[in-house]
Each structure stands twice: as C-alpha cells, then as structure tokens.
N, C-alpha and C positions, 0 to 999 in steps of 0.2 A: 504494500500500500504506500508507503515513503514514497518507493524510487516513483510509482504513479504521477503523487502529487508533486515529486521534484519536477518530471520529467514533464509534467503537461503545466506546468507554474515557468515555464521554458527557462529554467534554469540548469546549465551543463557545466559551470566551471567551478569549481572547487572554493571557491571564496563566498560564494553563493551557498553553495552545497551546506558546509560548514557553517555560515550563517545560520542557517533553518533545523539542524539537525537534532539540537537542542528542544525544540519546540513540538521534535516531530518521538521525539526518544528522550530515556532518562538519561543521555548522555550529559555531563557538563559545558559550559562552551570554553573550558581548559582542554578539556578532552578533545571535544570535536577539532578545537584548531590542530592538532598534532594527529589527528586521523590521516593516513594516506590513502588518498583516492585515486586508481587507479584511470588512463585515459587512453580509452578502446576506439579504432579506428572505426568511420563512420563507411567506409569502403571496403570490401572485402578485397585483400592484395594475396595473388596467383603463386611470387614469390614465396609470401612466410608460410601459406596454403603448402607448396609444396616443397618446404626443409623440414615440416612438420610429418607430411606423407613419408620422405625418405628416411627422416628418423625414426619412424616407427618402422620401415621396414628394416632398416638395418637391425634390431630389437627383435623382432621378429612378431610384430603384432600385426603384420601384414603379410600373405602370402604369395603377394603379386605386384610388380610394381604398380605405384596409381598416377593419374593424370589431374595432379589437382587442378588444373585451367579448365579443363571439363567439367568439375563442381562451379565456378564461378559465374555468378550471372552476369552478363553483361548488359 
C-alpha cells in the first residue's frame, strides 16, 4: 500500500520518499533519512538481461544457452 501511494503521489526520488515515510510507517525521520533506497531502471536493458542469463548458465541453473534480446520488448 506505501509504494501505491508513493508511486501515484508521483513521487520517485529518494528525498521525497524519505520525507513521507515517517507518516506512512513507525519509522522515525532519523531513521528514514539513513534508509537506502534503491534506483531501478525504468527501461529494461538487453545487456545486464543477458550477463544475468550467462551467469546462470555458467552455474548451471540453465540448461541451454538463452537469448535474453528475445525476452525484451521493444
């Protein structure tokens, strides 16, 4: 429910975030400012798609090489 109301209060950047977070949880806003919040690309990139593919195959949690550019939509 948070990220809801962050996400549609169109707030995305972290100084924001941390502003509200207080109000929205029993966090403190000592606490909240030392929160790190991660920052996810809004693009999906073909590259880290597939160093992700080939490390799992090296691993062995794939049994076949994959085409990550073939998952991506364009």
């Amino acid at each position: 429910m948070l990220r809801f109301k962050i996400m549609s209060a169109g707030i995305g950047c972290a100084p924001n975030t941390r502003q509200i977070l207080p109000s929205y949880t029993s966090t403190s806003a000592k606490l909240a400012a030392e929160v790190h919040l991660s920052a996810y690309p809004t693009t999906p990139d073909a590259a880290a798609l597939q160093r992700l593919a080939n490390l799992m195959l090296s691993a062995g949690m794939l049994s076949s090489p994959l085409d990550a550019s073939a998952l991506v939509f364009r």
